[in-house]
N, C-alpha and C positions, 0 to 999 in steps of 0.2 A: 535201460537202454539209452544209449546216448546220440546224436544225428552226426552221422558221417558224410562223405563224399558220396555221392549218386542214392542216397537216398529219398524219398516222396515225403512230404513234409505238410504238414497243415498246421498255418498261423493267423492269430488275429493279430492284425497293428494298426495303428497311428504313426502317422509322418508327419513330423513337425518341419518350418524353417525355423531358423535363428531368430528371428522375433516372435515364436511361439505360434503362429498360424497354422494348421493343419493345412498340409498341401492334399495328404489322401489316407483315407481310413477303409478298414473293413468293417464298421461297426454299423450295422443297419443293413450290411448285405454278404455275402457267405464269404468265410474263409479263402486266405490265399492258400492253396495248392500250388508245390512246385518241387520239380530235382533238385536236389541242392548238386551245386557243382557243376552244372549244364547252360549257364548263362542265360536261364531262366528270367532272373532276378539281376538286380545291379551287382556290381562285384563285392562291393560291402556287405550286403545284404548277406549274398552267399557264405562271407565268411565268418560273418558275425553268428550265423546259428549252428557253425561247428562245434559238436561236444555239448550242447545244451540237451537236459532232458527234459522229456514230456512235463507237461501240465506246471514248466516256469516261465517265469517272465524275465526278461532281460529288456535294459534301455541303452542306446549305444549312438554314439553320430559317428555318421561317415564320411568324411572328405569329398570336398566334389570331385577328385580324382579321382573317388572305388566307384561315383555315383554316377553323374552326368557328364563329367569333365569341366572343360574350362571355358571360359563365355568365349568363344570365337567375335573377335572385334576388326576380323578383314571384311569389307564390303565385296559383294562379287554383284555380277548383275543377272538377273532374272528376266524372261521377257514377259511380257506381261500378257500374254496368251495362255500360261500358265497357270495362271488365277481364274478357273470358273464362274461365272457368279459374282467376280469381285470388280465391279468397274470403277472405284472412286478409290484408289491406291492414294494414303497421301504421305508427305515427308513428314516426319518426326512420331507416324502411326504404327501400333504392334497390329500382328496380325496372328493368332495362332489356327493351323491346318493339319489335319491327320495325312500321315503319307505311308507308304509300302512298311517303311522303317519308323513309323511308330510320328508323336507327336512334334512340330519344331513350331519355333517363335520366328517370326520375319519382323525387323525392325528397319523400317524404311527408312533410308538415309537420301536416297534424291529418286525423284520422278520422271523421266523421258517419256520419249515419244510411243518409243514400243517397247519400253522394257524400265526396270528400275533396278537401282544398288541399294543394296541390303545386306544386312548381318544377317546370318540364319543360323540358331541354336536349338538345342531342348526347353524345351520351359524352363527346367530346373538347372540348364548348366552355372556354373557357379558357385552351385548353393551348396553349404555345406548341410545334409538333412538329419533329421534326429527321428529316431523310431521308440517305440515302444513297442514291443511285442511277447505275443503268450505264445508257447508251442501246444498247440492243443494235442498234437498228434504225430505217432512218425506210423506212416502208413507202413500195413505186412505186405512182404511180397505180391500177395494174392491181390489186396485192396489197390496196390499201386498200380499193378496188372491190368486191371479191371478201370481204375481212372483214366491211363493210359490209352484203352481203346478206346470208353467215353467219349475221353479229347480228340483221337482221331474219325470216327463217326460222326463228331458234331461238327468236327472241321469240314469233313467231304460232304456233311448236307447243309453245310452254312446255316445250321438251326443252335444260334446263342443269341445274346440280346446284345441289342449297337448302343445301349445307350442305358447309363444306370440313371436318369433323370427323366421324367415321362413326360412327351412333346418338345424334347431335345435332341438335336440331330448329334452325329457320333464321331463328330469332329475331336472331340476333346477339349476340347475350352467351357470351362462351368459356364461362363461369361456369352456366350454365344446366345443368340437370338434369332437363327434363323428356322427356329421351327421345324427342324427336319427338311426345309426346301435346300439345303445346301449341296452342292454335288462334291462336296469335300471330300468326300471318303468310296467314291464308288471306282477305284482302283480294281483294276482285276485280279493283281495277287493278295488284295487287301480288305478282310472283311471290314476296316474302320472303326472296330470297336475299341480300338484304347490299350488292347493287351496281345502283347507279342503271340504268337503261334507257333 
């Protein structure tokens, strides 16, 4: 059996950049599940596990086009009432923050009074990414079924984990140091854990 379109999917991977860094892995904590073909996953992603069968591995890079897109290099301005928590905004400073729509980098290009200009991207936009991935699984009907309510139960009681790093807040940034004090993530459409819903 081979993974089609709207099929449930379980992968382990490794995401490499181009000078070999691991940006993000599953190894040390459970399997990606996902539809294939539902914009679950990046667009590359989805298309690269077309036709693969269970229990192989495939390695593949994806364009930052299928990925994250392109580094947006327009500055727009932000006010600075925006930033919770963040009073010392400074120029030529990255800032990464969890929002509704998942994680963005804010790279301060000038500082005003009540607001500042800024680039605002994905972490990753630009990057071209490189995976490694095993298909451990293409889940039955029945199994998917049953993941599918999981996912919706756990969503309506807001009971998953904000944070795969323990005494880290669920910002997203490995790099982050605020201990969980941050109000980063406490959006109301937004549990702030890192993965789309």
């Amino acid at each position: 059996m081979v993974v089609k379109q709207n099929d449930w999917i379980e992968v382990e991977y490794t995401g490499k950049l181009k000078d070999g860094n691991i940006f993000d892995t599953s190894k040390g904590r459970e399997t990606l599940k996902f539809k294939v073909g539902t914009g679950m996953v990046i667009p590359g992603f989805d298309a690269a596990v077309i036709g693969m069968d269970e229990n192989t591995d495939k390695d593949f890079t994806i364009p930052f086009a299928e990925a994250y897109g392109p580094k947006n290099t327009e500055a727009v301005e932000i006010p600075k009432t925006s930033f919770k928590d963040v009073t010392n905004l400074e120029k030529g400073k990255s800032y990464n923050f969890m929002t509704d729509m998942g994680p963005i980098k804010i790279d301060v290009e000038e500082v005003l009074d009540e607001k500042i200009k800024a680039t605002v991207n994905h972490p990753l936009a630009g990057e071209d990414l490189t995976f490694e991935i095993k298909l451990v699984k293409i889940l039955s009907p029945e199994e998917a079924k049953s993941y599918e309510d999981a996912l919706i139960a756990q969503h309506q009681n807001h009971e998953h984990a904000h944070s795969d790093k323990e005494g880290s807040c669920a910002c997203g940034d490995p790099d982050c140091e605020c201990d969980d004090d941050c109000d980063c993530s406490d959006s109301k459409d937004s549990c702030g854990c890192g993965h789309d819903h």
